[in-house]
C-alpha positions in Angstrom: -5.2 -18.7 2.6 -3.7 -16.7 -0.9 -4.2 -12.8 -0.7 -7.8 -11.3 -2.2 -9.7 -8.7 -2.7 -13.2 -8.4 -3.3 -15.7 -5.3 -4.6 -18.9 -5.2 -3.6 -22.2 -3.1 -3.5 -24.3 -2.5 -0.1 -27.7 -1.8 0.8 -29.4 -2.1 -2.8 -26.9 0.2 -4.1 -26.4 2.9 -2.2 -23.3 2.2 -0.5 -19.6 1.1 -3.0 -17.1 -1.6 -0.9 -13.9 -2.8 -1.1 -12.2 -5.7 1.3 -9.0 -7.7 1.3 -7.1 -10.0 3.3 -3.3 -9.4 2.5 -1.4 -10.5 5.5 1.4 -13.0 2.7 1.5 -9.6 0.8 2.4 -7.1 3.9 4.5 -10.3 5.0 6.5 -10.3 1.4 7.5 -6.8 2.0 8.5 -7.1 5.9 10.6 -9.6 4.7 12.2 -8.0 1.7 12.8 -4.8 4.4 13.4 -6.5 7.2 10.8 -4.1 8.9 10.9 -3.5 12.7 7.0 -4.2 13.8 5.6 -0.3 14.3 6.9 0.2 10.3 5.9 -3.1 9.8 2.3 -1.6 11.1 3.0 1.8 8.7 4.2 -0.3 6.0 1.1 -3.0 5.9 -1.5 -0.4 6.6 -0.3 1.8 3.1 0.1 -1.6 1.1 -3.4 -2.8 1.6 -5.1 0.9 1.3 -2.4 0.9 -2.0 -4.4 -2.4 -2.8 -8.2 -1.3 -2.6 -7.1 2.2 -4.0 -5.7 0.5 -6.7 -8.8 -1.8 -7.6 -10.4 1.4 -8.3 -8.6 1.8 -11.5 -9.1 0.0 -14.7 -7.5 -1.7 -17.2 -3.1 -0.5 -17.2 -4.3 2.2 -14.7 -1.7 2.7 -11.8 -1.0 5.1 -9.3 2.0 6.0 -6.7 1.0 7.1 -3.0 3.6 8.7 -0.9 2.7 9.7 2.7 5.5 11.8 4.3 4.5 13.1 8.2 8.0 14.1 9.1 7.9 11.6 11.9 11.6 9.3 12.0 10.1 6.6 9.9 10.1 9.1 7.3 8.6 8.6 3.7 6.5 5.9 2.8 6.0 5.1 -1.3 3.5 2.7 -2.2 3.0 1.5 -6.4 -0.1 -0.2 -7.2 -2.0 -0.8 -10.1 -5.8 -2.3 -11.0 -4.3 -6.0 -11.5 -3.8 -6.1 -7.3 0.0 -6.3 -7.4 1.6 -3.7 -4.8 4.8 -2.8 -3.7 6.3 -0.3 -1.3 8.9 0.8 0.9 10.0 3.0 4.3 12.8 5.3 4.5 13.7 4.0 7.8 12.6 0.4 7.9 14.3 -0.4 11.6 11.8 2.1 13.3 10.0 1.0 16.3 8.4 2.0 20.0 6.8 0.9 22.6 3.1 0.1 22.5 1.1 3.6 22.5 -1.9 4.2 25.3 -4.5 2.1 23.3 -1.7 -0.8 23.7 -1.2 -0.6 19.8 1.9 -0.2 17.7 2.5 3.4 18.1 2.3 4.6 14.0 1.3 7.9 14.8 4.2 8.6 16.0 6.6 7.2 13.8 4.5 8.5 10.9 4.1 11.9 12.5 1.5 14.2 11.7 3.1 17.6 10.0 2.6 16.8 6.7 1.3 15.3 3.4 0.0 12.5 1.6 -0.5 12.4 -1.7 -1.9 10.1 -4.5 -0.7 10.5 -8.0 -3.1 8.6 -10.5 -1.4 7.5 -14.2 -4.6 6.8 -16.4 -2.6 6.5 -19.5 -3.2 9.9 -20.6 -0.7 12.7 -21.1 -1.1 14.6 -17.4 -1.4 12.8 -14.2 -4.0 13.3 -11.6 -2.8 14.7 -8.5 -4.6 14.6 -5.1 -3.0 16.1 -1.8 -4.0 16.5 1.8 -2.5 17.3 5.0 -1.7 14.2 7.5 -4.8 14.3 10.0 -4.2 11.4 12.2 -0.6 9.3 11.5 -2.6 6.9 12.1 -3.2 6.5 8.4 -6.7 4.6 8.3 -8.1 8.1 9.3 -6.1 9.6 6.7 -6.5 7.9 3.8 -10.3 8.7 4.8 -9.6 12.3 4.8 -8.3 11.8 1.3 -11.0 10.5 -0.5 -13.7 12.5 1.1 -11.5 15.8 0.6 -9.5 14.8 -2.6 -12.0 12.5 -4.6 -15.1 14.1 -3.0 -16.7 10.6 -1.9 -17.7 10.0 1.7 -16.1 6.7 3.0 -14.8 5.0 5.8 -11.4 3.3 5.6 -10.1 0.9 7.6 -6.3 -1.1 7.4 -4.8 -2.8 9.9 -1.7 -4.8 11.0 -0.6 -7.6 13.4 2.9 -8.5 14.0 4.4 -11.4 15.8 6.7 -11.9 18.6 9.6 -12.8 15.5 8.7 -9.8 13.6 6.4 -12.0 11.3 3.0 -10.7 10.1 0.9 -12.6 11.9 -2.8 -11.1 10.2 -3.4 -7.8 7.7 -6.2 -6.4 6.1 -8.6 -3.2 5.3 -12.0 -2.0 3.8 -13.2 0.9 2.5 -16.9 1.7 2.3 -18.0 4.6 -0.2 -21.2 5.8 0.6 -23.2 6.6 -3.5 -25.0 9.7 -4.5 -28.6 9.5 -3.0 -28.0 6.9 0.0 -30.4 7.5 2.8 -30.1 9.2 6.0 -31.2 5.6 7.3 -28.5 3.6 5.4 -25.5 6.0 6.9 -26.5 6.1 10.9 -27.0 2.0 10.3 -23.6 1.8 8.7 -21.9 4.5 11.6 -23.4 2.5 14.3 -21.7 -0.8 13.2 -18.2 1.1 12.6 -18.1 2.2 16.0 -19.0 -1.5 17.2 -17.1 -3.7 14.8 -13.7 -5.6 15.3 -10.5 -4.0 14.6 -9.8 -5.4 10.9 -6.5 -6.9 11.6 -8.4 -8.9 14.7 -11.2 -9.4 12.1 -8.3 -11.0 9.2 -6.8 -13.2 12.6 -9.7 -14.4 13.6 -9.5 -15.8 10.1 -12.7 -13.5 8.6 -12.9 -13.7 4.8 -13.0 -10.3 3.1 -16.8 -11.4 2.4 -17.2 -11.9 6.0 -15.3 -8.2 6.9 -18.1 -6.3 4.8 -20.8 -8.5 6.0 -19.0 -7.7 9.7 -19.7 -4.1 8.5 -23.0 -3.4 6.5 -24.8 -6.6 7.9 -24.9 -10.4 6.4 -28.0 -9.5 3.7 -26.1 -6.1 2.8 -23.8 -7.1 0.7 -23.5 -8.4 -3.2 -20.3 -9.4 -4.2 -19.1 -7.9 -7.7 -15.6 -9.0 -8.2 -13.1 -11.1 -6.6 -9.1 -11.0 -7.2 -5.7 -12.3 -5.8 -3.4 -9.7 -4.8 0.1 -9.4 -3.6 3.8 -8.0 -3.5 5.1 -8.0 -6.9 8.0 -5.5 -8.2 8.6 -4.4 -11.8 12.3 -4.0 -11.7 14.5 -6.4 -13.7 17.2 -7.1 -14.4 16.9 -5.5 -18.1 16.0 -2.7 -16.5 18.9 -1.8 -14.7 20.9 -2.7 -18.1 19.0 -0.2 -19.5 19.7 2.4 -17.2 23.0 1.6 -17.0 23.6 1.8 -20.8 21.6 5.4 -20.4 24.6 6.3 -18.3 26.3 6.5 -21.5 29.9 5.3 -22.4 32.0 7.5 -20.4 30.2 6.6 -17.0 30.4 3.3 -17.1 34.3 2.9 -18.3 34.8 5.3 -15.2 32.8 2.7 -13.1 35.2 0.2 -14.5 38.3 1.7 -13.9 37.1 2.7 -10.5 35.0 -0.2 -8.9 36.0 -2.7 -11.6 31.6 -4.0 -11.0 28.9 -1.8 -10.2 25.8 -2.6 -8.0 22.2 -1.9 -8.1 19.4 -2.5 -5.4 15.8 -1.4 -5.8 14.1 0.4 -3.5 10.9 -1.2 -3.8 12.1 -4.8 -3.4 15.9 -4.4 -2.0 16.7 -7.2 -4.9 20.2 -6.8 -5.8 21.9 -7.1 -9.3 25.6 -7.1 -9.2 27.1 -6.7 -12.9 31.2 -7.9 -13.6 34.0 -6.3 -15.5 32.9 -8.1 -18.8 29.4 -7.6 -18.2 29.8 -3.8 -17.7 32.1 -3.6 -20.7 29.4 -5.3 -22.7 27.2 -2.7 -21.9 29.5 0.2 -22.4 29.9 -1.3 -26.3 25.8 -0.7 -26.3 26.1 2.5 -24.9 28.2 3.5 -27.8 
C-alpha cells in the first residue's frame, strides 16, 4: 500500500485530524541513511509529524523542523511542505541501544532531553514564523504535542510511531494528530482522552495493516469522523544536479581553478538524501568559464 495522508473533522466539528501511513517514506530515508533501528525510530517519528505538520500549510507553504536534545544522535532536520513530500536527516545515523524498560527502541535517550525543537514556517512572505520549545520527553510524540499546544496555542494529541525489522527494514510507520476546535465540549474531550489511553500504539495500528481512516476512527470512534482530504506522501529531495552547478559556479572563478589544480574533480553529497554528484576536470572547467 502507497504512503497517504488524510484530514479529517470529528465529532460534528469540534475536533481537527490528521492521519497517515508512511512506513515506504520512513523506509526511503533509512535506506538513503543507512539508519541503525533506534534513529531509524527518531528519524520516522519526525518524518511523519514533518508530514501532518506540513499538510497544515497551503499552497508553496513549507516549513523546516529541527529537534536537537543534545543526546549522541544529535540533530535531526526534517523539510516538508503542503504537497506531502518530506525529507530529513540525523547527525549520527549509526546510533542505537538496547530496548528501553517499556521494551521499545530507546529514542529518549538518543534524542536526549536538554534541549530544543523548533519549527520554522516559510509562508511566502518576507519574515518567517518561528516557534520554539524546550524538549519535554525525547520521546518526540509528546513533544511535538508540547509544541503545538505551547507554540501554535491549539490543544492536540500527537502520536508517531516506528517499527523496524530484524534487517534494519521498516517494517510499519505512522502518526495522528487530533486538534481539539474553539468551543468543543467538556463531553467530546474526556470521550476522546479515554480512547487515547486505550488505543493501539500507531505503529502496531499501521502493522496491523489499519488505514489512516481506520487510525482516526481507532481514535474518535467509527461515526466520528468525516473525511476532508486525502493525499500520497513520501520522501522526495529538491537537490539536483543544477543545483550544485549553481553553487559551484557561486564559488566564483578562483575557487574552482584551485579545486582543479588541487583535487583535479570535486564532490558534492546532500544531506537530505546522501545523493552524490561527482563533477570531472572538463566539467569543472566548464563551470569556472560561467563563473567568469
Amino acid at each position: 500500500m502507497n504512503d497517504y495522508l488524510i484530514k479529517a473533522l470529528g465529532y460534528n466539528g469540534q475536533v481537527r485530524a490528521y492521519a497517515v501511513s508512511s512506513t515506504e517514506t520512513v523506509g526511503e530515508a533509512q535506506r538513503r541513511h543507512y539508519t541503525w533501528p533506534t534513529a531509524s525510530a527518531a528519524l520516522g517519528r519526525s518524518l511523519s509529524a514533518g508530514l501532518m505538520l506540513g499538510a497544515m500549510l497551503k499552497g508553496e507553504d513549507k516549513l523546516t523542523i529541527k529537534i536537537d536534545g543534545g543526546g549522541p544522535i544529535g540533530a535531526i532536520l526534517i523539510d516538508s511542505n503542503a504537497k506531502g513530500e518530506v525529507r530529513g536527516y540525523v547527525t549520527h545515523p549509526q546510533t542505537h541501544f538496547d530496548l528501553n524498560e517499556h521494551g521499545k527502541l530507546d529514542v529518549r535517550r538518543a534524542v536526549g532531553t536538554d534541549g530544543m525543537l523548533s519549527v520554522v514556517k516559510d509562508l511566502g512572505m518576507r519574515d518567517h514564523f518561528t516557534g520554539q520549545v524546550p524538549i519535554v520527553s525525547g520521546e518526540l510524540g509528546d513533544d511535538f504535542t508540547y509544541y503545538l499546544v505551547t507554540s501554535e496555542q491549539t490543544p492536540s494529541s500527537v502520536g508517531v510511531g516506528v517499527l523496524v525489522n530484524p534487517d534494519n527494514s521498516i517494517l510499519a510507520a505512522g502518526g495522528f494528530i487530533i486538534q481539539l476546535l474553539p468551543g468543543a465540549e467538556e463531553s467530546t474531550i474526556s470521550e476522546i482522552e479515554q480512547r487515547l489511553q486505550t488505543i493501539p500504539p500507531i505503529s502496531q495500528m499501521i502493522q496491523q495493516g489499519l488505514t489512516p481512516e481506520q487510525v482516526l476512527e481507532q481514535v474518535l470512534g467509527e461515526n466520528n469522523v468525516q473525511i476532508l482530504d486525502k493525499m500520497p506522501v513520501q520522501f522526495k529531495c529538491q537537490c539536483s544536479r543544477e543545483r550544485i552547478e549553481n553553487a559551484l559556479v557561486s564559488l566564483g572563478k578562483e575557487e574552482i581553478e584551485d579545486i582543479i589544480e588541487t583535487e583535479g574533480k570535486a564532490e558534492a553529497q546532500c544531506h537530505f538524501c546522501n545523493e552524490k554528484y561527482q563533477f570531472n576536470k572538463e566539467e569543472l572547467e566548464e563551470l569556472k568559464e560561467a563563473a567568469k
